[in-house]
N, C-alpha and C positions, 0 to 999 in steps of 0.2 A: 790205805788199807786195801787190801784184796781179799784176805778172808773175813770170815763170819764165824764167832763161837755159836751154834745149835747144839743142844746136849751132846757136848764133851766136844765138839769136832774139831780137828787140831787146827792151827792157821801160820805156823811157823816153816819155812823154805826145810825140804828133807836133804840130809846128809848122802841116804845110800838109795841107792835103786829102784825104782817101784812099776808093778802093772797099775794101770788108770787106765778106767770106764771113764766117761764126762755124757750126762745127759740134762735137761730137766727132770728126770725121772717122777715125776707128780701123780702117783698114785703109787711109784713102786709095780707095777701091774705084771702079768708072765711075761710079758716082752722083755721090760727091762731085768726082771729076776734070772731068763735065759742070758742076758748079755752079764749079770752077774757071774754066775757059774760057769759061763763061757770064758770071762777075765781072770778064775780061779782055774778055770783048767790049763790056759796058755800060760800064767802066772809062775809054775814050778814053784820056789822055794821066796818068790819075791812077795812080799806085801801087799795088797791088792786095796786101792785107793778110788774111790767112789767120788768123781764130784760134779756137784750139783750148782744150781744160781737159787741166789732169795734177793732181791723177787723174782719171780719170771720176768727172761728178758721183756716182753712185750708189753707187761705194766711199763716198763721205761720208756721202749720205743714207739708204743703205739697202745697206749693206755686205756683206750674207749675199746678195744680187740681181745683185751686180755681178760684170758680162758677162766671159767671160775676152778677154784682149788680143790684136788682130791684129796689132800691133806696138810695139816700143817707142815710147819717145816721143820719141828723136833721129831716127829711122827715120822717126817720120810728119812729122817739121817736113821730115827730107830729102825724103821726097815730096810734100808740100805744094809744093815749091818747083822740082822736077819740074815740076808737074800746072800750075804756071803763076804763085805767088805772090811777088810782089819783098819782099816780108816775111811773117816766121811772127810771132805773138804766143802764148804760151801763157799762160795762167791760172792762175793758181794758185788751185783751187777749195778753197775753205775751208769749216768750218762758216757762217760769217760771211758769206759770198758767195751760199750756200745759201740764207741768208735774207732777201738780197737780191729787192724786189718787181721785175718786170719793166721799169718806169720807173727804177728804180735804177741795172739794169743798163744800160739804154741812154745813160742819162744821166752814168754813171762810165765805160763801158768806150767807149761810140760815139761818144759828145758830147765829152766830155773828154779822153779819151786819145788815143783815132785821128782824129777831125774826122771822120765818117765822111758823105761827101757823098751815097756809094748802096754799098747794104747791098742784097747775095744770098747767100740759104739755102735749103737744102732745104724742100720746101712741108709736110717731117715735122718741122721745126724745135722747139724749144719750150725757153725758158728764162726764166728766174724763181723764186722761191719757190714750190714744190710744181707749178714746170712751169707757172704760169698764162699765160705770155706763150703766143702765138706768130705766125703771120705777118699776119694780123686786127690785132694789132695793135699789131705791129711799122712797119707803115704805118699806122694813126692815129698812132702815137708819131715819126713821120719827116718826115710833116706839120706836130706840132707844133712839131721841132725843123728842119726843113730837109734833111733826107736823104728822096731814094727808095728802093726798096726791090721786090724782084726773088724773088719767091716761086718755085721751079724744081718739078717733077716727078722724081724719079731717074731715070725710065726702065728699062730691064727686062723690057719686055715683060708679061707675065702677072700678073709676080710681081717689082717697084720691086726696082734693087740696095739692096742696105743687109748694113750690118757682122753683125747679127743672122742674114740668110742664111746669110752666109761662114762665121759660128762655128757653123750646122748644119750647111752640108756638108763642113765641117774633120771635126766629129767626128765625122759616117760614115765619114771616108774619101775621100771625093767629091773627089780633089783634083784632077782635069782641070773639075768643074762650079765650083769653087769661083775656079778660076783666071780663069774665062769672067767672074764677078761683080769680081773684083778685075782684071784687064786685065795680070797678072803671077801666076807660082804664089806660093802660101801660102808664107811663111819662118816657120822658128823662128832665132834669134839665143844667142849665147850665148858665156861664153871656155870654151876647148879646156882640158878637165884631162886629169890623167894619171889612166887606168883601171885595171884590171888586165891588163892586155896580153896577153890571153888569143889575143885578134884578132891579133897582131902573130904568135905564137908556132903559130897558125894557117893562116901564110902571108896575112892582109888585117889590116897594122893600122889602127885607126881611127882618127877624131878623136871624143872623148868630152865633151859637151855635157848637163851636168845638167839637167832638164826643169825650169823657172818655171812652179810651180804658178799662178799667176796669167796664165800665156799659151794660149791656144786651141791645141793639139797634137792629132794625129792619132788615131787609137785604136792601140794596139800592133800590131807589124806592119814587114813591110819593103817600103822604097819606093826609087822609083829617083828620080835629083835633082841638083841640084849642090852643092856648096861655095863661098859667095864671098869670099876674102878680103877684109880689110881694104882692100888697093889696088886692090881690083875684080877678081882673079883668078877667072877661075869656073873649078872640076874638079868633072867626072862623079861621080858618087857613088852607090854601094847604100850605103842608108838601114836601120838599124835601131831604131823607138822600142820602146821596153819596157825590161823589168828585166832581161833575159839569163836564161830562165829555166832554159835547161841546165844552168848552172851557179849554178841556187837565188838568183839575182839578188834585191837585196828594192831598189836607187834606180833610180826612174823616168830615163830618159836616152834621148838621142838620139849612135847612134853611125856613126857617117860612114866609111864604106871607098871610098876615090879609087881608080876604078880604076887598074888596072897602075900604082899608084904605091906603093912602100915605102920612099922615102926623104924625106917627107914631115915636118917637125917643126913640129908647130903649137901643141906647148905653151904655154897663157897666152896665145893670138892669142884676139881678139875674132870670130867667123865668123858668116855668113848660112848658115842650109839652106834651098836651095827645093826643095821635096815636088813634084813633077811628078805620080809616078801611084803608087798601091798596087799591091803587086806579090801579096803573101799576108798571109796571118793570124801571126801568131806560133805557134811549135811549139817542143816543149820533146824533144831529142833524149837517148837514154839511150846517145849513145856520141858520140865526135866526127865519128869517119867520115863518119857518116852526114849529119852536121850541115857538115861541111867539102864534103861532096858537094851538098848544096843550097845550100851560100854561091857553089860555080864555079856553080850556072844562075842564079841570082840576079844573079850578075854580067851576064852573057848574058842575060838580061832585063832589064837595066838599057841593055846597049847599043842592044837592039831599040828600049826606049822611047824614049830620046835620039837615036836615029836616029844611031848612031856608025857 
């Protein structure tokens, strides 16, 4: 197998001709949405083919390295397809593919499966075995087979967007800088369990989203945000990630209070969280009072942020 089905994404060898982007694209960010629009503009009237690897190579080759995740990978083929692609391709990165030489690659995934006419990537591109390809010669190999090829800059200013920025300023905290890199705020994703309801009993229940150790999350802390449902519903939200340590908490989690909503049952829903801005540190209260008194300005700083 070489491809991967992720919501909808096709995995069958193409008949006619296509432009192909190939990145990890792992947050989607302006870098890769400009190599989008850039493979729509050289594109003319061809199809414009997005592909991606799941896992990331590096979970394969060097697995104690590998980066934590900007987004699922239903999430990025949906962005992918946003940012401008009429199809997603993912990859199914194998040991086997790993060791695949860079004419391999062009020649199984470019030449063979997509027809690929003209190929644009980021000019930090690089794939092959131990990385030896990349855009040097990706065009001698496009020559030889009949595709051009469209090397891009990310742009950024000072400092090129790339997914590696985003998961620094995720785990400062930095989520209005982080936002600016990605051209939407940071999400965590997750399905709604049931907590100890301590929030409910509170007066703010939440929505309780166990933390994937494998996804790029905030440092503990409360932040102001939204909630997206499944059918694109977006509610206001004070944000709390950490263990709850008032109450000696020991699972990492992300816990979601809508404001002025208590009637809310999100049990077993699949949600988006967008982290907008850090509001404080985490504190651990030795009474509730006190801790119900910082949740009402928390609120109230939530509304400030969101300009409610």
């Amino acid at each position: 197998m070489i491809w991967r089905d992720f919501g909808g994404s096709a995995t069958g060898p193409r008949t006619q001709p296509s432009a192909v982007t190939v990145g990890n694209f792992d947050g989607v960010h302006r870098g890769h949405q400009h190599v989008l629009a850039r493979t729509r503009e050289i594109a003319g009237d061809l199809p414009v083919i997005a592909v991606t690897f799941e896992p990331h190579p590096l979970a394969v080759v060097a697995p104690d390295h590998a980066p934590a995740r900007l987004t699922t990978i239903d999430r990025r083929v949906e962005l992918l397809r946003a940012a401008g692609a009429d199809e997603v391709r993912v990859l199914d990165f194998t040991p086997e593919m790993a060791a695949w030489t860079p004419q391999e690659f062009v020649d199984r995934v470019l030449v063979e499966q997509l027809r690929a006419a003209v190929v644009a990537v980021g000019d930090n591109f690089r794939f092959g075995r131990r990385a030896q390809g990349d855009t040097t010669f990706l065009r001698e190999a496009g020559e030889r087979a009949g595709f051009t090829v469209d090397g891009l800059a990310l742009d950024g200013g000072t400092e090129p967007y790339s997914s590696s920025l985003v998961r620094e300023l995720v785990a400062a905290g930095q989520l209005r800088e982080a936002a600016d890199v990605l051209g939407r705020p940071h999400e965590v994703s997750g399905t709604v369990v049931k907590g100890d309801q301590r929030g409910r009993g509170l007066g703010f229940p939440t929505a309780n989203v166990p933390v994937d150790g494998s996804c790029a999350v905030p440092p503990d802390g409360v932040y102001a945000g939204w909630i997206v449902r499944s059918g694109g519903e977006r509610l206001p939200a004070a944000i709390s990630v950490g263990t709850n340590p008032t109450f000696a908490g020991v699972q990492r989690r992300v816990e979601s209070y809508v404001l002025d909503r208590t009637d809310l049952e999100l049990y077993g829903e699949a949600i988006r969280i967008e982290l907008v801005e850090r509001l404080r540190g985490m504190v651990t209260y030795d009474d509730t009072d006190p801790l119900v008194a910082q949740m009402h300005q928390d609120v109230e700083h939530t509304r400030r942020v969101l300009e409610l």
